[in-house]
C-alpha positions as CSV (number, residue, x, y, z in Angstrom):
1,X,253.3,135.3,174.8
2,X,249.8,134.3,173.7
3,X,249.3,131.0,172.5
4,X,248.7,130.3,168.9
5,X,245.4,129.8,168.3
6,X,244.8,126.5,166.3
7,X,243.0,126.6,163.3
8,X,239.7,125.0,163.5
9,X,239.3,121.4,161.5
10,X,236.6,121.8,159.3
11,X,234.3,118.8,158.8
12,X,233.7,117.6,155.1
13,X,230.8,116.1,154.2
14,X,231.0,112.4,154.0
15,X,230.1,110.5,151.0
16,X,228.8,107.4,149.4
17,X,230.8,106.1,146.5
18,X,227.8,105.2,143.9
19,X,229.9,103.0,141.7
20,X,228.8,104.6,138.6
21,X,231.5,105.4,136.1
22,X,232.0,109.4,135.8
23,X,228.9,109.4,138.5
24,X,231.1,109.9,141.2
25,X,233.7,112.2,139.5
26,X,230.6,115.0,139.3
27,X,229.8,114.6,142.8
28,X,233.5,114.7,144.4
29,X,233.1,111.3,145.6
30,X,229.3,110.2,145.4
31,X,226.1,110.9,147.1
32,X,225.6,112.4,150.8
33,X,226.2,110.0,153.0
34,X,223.1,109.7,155.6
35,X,221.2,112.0,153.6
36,X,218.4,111.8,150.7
37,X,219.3,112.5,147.1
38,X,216.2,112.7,144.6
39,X,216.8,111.6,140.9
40,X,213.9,113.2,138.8
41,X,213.3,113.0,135.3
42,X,210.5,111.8,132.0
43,X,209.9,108.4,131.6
44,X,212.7,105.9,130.0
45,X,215.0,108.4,131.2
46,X,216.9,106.1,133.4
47,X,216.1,107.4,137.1
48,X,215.0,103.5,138.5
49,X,218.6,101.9,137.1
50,X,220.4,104.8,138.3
51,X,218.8,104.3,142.2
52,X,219.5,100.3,141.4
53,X,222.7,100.3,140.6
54,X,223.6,102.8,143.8
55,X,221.5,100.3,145.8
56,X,223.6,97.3,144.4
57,X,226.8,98.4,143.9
58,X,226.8,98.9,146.9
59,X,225.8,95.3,148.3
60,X,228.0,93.5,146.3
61,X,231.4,95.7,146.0
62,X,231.4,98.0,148.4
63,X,229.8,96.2,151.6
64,X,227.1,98.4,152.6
65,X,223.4,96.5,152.3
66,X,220.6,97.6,150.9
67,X,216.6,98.1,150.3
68,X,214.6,98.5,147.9
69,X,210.9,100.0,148.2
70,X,209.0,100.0,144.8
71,X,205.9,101.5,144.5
72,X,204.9,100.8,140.6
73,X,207.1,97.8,140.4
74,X,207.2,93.9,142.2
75,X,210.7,92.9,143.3
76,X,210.4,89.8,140.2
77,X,209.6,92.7,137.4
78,X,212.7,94.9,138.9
79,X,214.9,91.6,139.0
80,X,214.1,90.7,135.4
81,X,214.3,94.4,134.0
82,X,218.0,94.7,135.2
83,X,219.1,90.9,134.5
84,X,220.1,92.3,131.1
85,X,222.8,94.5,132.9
86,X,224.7,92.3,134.8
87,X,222.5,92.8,137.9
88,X,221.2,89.6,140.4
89,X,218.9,91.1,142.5
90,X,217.9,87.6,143.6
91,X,221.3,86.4,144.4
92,X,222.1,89.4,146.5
93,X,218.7,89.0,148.2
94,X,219.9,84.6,148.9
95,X,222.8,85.9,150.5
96,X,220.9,88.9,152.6
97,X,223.1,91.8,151.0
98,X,219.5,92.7,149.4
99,X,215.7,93.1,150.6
100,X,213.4,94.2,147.8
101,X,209.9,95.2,148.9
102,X,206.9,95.8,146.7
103,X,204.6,98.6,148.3
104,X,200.8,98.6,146.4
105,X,199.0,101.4,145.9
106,X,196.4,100.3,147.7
107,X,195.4,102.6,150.6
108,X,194.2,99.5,152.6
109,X,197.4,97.9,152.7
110,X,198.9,100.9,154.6
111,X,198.4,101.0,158.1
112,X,195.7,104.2,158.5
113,X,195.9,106.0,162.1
114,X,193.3,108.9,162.4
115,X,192.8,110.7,158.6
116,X,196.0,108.9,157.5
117,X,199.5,108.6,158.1
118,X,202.3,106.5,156.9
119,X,203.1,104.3,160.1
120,X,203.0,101.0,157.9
121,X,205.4,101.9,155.7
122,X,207.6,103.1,158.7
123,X,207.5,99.6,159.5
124,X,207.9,97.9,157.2
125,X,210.9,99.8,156.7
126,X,212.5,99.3,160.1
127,X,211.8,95.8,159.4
128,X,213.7,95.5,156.3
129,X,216.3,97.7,157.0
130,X,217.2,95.9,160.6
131,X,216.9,92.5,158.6
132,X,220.2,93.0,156.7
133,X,221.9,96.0,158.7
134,X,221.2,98.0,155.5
135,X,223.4,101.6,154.7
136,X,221.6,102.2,151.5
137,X,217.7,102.5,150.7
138,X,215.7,102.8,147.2
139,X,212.6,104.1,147.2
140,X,211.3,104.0,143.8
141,X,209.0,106.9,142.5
142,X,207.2,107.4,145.9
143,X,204.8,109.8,144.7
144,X,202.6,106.5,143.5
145,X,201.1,107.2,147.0
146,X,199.7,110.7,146.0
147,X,197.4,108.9,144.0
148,X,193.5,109.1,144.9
149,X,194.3,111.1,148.3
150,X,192.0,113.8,148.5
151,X,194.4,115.7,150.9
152,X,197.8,115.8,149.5
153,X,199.0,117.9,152.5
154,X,199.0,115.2,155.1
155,X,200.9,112.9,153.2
156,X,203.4,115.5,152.1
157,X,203.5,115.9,156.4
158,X,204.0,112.1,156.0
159,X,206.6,112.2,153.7
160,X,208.9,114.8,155.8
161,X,208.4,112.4,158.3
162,X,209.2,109.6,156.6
163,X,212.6,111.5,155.5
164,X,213.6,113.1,159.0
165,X,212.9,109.5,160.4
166,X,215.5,107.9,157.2
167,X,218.2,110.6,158.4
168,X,218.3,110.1,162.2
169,X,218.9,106.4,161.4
170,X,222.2,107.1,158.9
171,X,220.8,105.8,155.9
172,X,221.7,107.3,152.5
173,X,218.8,107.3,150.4
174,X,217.7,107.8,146.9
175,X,213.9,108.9,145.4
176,X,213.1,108.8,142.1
177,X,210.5,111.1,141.1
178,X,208.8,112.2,137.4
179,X,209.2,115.2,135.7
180,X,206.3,118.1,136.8
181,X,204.8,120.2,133.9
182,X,205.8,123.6,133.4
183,X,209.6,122.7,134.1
184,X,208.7,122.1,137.5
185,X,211.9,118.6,138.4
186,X,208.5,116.3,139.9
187,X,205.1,116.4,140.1
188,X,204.4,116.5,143.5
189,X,207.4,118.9,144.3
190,X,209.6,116.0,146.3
191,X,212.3,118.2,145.7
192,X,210.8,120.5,148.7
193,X,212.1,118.3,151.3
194,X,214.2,116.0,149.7
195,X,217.1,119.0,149.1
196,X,220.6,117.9,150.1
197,X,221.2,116.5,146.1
198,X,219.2,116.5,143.3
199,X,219.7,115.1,140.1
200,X,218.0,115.8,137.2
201,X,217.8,113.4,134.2
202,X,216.5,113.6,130.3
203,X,216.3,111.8,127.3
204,X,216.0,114.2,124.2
205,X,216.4,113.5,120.4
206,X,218.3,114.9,118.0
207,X,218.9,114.1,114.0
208,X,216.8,110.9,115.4
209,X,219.2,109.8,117.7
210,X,218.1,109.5,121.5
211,X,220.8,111.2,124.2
212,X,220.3,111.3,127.6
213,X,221.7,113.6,129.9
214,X,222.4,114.2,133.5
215,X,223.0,117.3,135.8
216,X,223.7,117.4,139.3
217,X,220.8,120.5,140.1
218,X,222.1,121.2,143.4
219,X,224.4,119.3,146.9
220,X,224.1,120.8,149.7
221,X,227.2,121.0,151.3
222,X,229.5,119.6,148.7
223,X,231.1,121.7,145.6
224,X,230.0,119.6,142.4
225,X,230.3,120.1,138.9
226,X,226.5,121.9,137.8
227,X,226.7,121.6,134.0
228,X,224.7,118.6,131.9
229,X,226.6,115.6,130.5
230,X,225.9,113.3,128.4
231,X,225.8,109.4,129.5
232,X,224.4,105.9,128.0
233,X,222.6,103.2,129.5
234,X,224.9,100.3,128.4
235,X,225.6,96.2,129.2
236,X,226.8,97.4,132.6
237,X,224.9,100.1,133.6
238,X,225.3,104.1,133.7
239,X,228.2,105.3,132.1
240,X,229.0,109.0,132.6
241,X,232.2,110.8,130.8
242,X,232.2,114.7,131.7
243,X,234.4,116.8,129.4
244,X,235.4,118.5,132.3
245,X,237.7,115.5,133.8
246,X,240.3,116.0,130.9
247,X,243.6,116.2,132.4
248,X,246.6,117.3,130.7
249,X,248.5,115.1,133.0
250,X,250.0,111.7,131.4
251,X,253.2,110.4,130.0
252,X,255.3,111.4,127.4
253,X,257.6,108.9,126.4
254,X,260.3,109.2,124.0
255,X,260.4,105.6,122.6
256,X,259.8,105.8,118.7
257,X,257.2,103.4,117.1
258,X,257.9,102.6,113.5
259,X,255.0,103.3,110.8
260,X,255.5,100.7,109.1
261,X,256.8,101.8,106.3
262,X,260.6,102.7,105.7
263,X,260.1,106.2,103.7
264,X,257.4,107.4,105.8
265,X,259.7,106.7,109.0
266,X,262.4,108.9,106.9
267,X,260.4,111.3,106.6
268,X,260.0,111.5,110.7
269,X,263.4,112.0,111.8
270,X,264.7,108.1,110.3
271,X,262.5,106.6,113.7
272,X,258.7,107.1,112.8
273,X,255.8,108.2,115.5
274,X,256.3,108.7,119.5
275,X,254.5,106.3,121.4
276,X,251.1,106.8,122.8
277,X,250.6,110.1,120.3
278,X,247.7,110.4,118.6
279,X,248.4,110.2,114.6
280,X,246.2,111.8,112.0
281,X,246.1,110.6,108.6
282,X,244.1,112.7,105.9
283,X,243.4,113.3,102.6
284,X,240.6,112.8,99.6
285,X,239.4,109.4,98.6
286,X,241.7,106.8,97.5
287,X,244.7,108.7,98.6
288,X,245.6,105.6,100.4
289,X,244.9,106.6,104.2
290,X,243.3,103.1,105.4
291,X,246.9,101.5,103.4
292,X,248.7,103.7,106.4
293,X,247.1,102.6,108.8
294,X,247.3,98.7,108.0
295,X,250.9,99.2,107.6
296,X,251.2,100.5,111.0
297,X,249.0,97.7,112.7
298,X,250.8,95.0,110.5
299,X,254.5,96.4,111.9
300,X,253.1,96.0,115.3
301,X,251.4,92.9,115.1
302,X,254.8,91.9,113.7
303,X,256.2,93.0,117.3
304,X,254.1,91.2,119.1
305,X,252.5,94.1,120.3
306,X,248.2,93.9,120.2
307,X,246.5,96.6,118.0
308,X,242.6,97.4,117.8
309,X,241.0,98.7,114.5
310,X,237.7,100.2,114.3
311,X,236.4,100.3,110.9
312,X,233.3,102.2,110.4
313,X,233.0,101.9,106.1
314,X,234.1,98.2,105.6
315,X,234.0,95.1,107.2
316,X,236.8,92.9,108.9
317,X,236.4,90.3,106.0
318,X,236.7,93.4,103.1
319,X,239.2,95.5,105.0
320,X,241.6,92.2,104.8
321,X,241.3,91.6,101.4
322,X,241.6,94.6,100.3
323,X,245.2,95.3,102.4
324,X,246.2,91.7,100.7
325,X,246.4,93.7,97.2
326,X,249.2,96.2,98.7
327,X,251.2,93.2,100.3
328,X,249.5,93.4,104.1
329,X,248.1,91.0,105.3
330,X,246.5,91.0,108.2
331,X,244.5,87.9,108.6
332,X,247.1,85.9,110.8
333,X,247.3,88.6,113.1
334,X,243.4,88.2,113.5
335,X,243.7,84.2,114.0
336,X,246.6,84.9,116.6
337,X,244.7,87.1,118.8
338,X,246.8,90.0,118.6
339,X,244.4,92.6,116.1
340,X,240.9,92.7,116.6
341,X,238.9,94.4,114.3
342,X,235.6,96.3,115.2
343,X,233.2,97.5,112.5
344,X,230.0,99.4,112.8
345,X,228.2,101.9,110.8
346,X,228.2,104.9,112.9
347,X,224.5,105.6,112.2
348,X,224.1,102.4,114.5
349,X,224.5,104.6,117.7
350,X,224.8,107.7,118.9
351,X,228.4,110.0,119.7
352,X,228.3,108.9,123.1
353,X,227.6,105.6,122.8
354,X,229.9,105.1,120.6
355,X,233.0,106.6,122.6
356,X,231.8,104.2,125.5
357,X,231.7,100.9,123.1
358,X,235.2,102.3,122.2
359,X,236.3,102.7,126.0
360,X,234.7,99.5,126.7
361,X,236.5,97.7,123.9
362,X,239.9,99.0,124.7
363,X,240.0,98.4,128.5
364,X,238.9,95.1,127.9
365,X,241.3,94.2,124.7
366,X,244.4,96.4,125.8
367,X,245.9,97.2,122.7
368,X,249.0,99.5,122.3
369,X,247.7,100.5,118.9
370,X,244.1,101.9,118.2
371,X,243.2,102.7,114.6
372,X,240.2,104.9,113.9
373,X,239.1,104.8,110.4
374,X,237.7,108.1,109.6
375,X,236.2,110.3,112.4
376,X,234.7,112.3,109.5
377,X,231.8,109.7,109.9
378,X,230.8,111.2,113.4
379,X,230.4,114.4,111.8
380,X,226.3,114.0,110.7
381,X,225.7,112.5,114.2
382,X,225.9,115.2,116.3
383,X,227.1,119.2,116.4
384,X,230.5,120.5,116.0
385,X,230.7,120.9,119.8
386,X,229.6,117.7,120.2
387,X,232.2,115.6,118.2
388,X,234.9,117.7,119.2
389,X,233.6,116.9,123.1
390,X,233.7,113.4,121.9
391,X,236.9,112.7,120.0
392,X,238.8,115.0,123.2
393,X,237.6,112.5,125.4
394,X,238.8,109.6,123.1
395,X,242.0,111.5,122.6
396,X,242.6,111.7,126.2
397,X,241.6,108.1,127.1
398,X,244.2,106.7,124.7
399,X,247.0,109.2,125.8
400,X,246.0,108.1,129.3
401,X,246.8,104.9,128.3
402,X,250.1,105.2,126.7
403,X,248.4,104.1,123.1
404,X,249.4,105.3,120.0
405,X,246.3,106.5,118.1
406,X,246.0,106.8,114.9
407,X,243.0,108.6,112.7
408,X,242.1,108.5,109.4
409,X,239.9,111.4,108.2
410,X,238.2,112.1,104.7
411,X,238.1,115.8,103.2
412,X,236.5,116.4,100.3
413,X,239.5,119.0,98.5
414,X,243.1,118.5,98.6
415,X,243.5,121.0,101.8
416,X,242.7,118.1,103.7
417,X,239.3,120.7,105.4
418,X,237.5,118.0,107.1
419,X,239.5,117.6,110.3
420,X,239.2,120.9,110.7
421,X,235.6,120.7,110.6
422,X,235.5,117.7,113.0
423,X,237.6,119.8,115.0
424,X,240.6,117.9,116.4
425,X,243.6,119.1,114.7
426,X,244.6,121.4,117.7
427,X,244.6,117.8,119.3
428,X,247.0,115.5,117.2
429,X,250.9,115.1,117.5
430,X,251.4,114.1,113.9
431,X,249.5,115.1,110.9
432,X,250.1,113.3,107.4
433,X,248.5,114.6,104.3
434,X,248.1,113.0,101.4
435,X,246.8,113.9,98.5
436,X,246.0,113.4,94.4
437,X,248.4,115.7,92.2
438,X,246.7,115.7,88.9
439,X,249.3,116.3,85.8
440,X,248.9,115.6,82.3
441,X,245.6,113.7,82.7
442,X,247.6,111.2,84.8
443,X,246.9,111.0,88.6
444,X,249.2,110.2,91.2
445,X,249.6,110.2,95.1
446,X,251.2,112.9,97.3
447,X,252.3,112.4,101.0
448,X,253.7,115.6,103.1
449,X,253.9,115.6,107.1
450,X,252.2,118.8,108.0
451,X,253.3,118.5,111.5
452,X,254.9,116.4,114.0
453,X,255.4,118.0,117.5
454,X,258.7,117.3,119.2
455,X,260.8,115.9,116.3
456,X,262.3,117.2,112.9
457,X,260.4,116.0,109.7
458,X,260.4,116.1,106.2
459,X,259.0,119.4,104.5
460,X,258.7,117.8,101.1
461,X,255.8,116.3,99.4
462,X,256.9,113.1,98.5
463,X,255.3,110.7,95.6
464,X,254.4,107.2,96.8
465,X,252.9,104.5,95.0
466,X,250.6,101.3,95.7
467,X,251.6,98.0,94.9
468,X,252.3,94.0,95.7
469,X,255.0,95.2,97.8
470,X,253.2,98.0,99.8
471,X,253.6,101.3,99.7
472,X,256.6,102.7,98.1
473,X,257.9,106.3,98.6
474,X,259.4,107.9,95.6
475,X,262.5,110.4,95.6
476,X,261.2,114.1,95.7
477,X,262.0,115.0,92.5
478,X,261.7,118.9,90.8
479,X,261.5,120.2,87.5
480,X,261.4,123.7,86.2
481,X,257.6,123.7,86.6
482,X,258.2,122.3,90.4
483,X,257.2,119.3,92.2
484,X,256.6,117.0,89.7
485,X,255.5,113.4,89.6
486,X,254.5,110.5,87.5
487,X,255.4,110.6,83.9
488,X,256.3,113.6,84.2
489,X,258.4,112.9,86.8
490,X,260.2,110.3,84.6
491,X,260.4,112.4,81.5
492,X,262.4,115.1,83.1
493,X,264.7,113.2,84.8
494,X,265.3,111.2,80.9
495,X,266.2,114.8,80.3
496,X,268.3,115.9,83.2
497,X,270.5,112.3,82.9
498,X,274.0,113.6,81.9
499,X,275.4,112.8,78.2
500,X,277.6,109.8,77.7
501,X,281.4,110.2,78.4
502,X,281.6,110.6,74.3
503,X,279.4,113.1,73.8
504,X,277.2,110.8,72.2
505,X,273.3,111.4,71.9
506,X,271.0,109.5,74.7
């Protein structure tokens, strides 16, 4: 019998982690190891922090030296430009994780053989690279040696050299080149012979709001994800969130959290929310959805338990005082270090960077409560697509978590439109509605669960009302004429109470 024939192991391409949050999540695990990958795009778009921080990530986490070669830039200007992000270029260079090497444009400062050639800078590299035993190497927009050559030819020879030579020694290398005319991804079409990765970078503005966006153009032997997401350059560099890493994976736990508020709890089951779903409270102005939510943060605080607000129409200061005229307050909780409240206009920044602020926030405060109050407000920043791609992501980071989100959103009519317009109520566990029910010139609020996936709930639209002692949930009470509430509420059930024992009037 004929041996079996054993299947052939097939070699994966190795890679170098970059670091980069969501960076290495497009690329299946980072850059090609050994190889060059060019990052090309317009001015301010972010292609010299991007090279950086793969440069010095990997010196100081990941234990793989580095060099930098800057041809527009010295090694002070570089140090000083990234300072702002967290980044010590000196302090890696002190403890030799880090050469930095300024490269002039002058053509006599590079070592000319015959017509020209790029010996020097072959040395200079050798030098540096053997000096600290570096894995990674920078070189910043390149292309700076183009200028004033008559014969662009033998320096694109030089170059190919220059990048064969790179290879045979193992180093993984990044090139930053700007964007050519005519769509062309540089000017001097680097992307030739610098094809195992490119990446492609671009800033554009829309509604006047700046985004930048990133697309991995091609990886030679690696499967990657080809679309364009969005990132922001932020206090700790690129930060990269692809609506395509959604995962429909985490926890679903069965523990109950309380809303606060006795009636509302009734009206879920007797037990309130599941923890770590995601809660959306809507209805017209001055229904009371803000009151909701500081009822649930309040019962939570109460727990012990830390809770995060973002408020994007009032500030910390007003939101309190205002909750102190229902009964809640919430300033103790602030002093103890168990809420934190976080207010911004959301004209301040843009969708994306205001879903990273939000990550950053969480991660670093931990709540097991995150308020949102409304999303409506992300609405005029950006398209449908694009707050829906935002509030998925957020929606998927708290579940993630095990947090229990809650939303407030603002519609405009008493069918509670807007969250369909934002998008997001395919996404929720539990939706609350409340509402203004207008009788007899009198106006009083309305509170019905529309839905609340995986538990029984209350099909009525209850009355509730705002006072010194919180909110107060009122007996459904019907009439002839149906749901009624208020004064009318109280007038028909004077005239449903049963007669005296003696037949008496009332």
């Amino acid at each position: 019998m004929a041996p079996v024939s054993k299947r052939r192991a097939i070699k994966r391409l190795e890679k170098a982690p970059t670091g980069i949050k969501g960076l290495d999540e497009l690329t299946r695990g980072g850059l090609p190891r050994g190889r060059p990958t060019l990052v090309c795009g317009g001015p301010g778009s972010g292609k010299t922090l991007l090279g950086l921080e793969f440069i010095v990530r990997g010196a100081a986490e990941l234990g793989e030296p580095g060099v930098i070669f800057t041809f527009e830039e010295t090694g002070e200007e570089l140090a000083k430009n990234v300072a702002a992000l967290g980044f010590d270029l000196d302090k890696l260079v002190a403890e030799k994780k880090l050469v930095v090497e300024f490269i002039s444009i002058d053509r006599s400062e590079i070592e000319e053989t015959g017509e020209y050639n790029l010996d020097g800078l072959f040395v200079r590299l050798a030098y540096a690279i053997d000096s600290v035993g570096a894995k990674r190497v920078l070189l910043d927009t390149p292309e700076a040696l183009f200028g004033g050559l008559s014969n662009t030819a033998i320096l694109r020879g030089e170059l190919r050299r220059l990048f064969r030579w790179l290879k045979e020694r193992g180093t993984t290398v990044v090139i930053t080149g700007e964007q050519g005319a005519a769509g062309s991804l540089t000017r001097q079409g680097l992307e030739e012979f610098v094809s195992d990765c490119v990446i492609s970078l671009d800033v554009r503005l829309d509604h006047h709001v700046a985004t930048r966006m990133l697309r991995v153009v091609k990886y030679r032997g690696s499967s990657h994800a080809p679309d364009e997401y969005p990132f922001i350059i932020g206090e700790h560099g690129l930060s990269i969130m692809p609506i395509s890493s959604l995962g429909l994976d985490h926890d679903a736990p069965a523990e109950r959290v309380s809303s606060g508020n006795a009636g509302l709890d009734e009206m879920l089951s007797g037990e309130g929310y599941f923890r770590g779903s995601t809660v959306l409270v809507s209805g017209s102005s001055g229904t009371g959805k803000t009151s909701i939510a500081a009822h649930l943060v309040a019962s939570a605080c109460k727990r012990g338990e830390r809770c995060m607000y973002f408020a994007f129409e009032e500030s910390p200061a007003q939101l309190m005082r205002n909750m102190r005229s229902i009964g809640v307050d919430l300033g103790p909780y602030v002093k103890k270090g168990l809420l934190r409240i976080v207010a911004a206009r959301p004209s301040l920044f843009g969708l994306e960077m205001h879903l990273v602020s939000s990550y950053r926030a969480i991660e670093e405060f931990d709540p097991s409560i995150v308020v949102i109050d409304p999303i409506t407000d992300f609405v005029a920043l950006g398209s449908a697509y694009e707050v829906r791609s935002m509030m998925t992501r957020l929606v998927d980071h708290l579940k993630g978590r095990g947090i229990t989100g809650l939303m407030t959103s603002l519609s405009n009519s008493h069918t509670a439109r807007a969250e369909e317009d934002v998008g997001i109520s395919s996404l929720i566990d539990t939706w609350i509605v409340l509402q203004m029910i207008e009788v007899a010139g009198e106006r009083n609020r309305g509170i019905s669960v529309l839905k609340s996936r995986g538990m029984p709930h209350s099909r009525q639209i209850r009355e509730f009302t705002m006072g010194k002692q919180g909110m107060r949930l009122v007996q459904a009470y019907r009439g002839p004429q149906g749901f009624l509430s208020g004064s009318a509420r109280e007038a028909q059930q004077a005239l449903d109470e049963p007669l005296p024992a003696s037949g008496g009037r009332r």
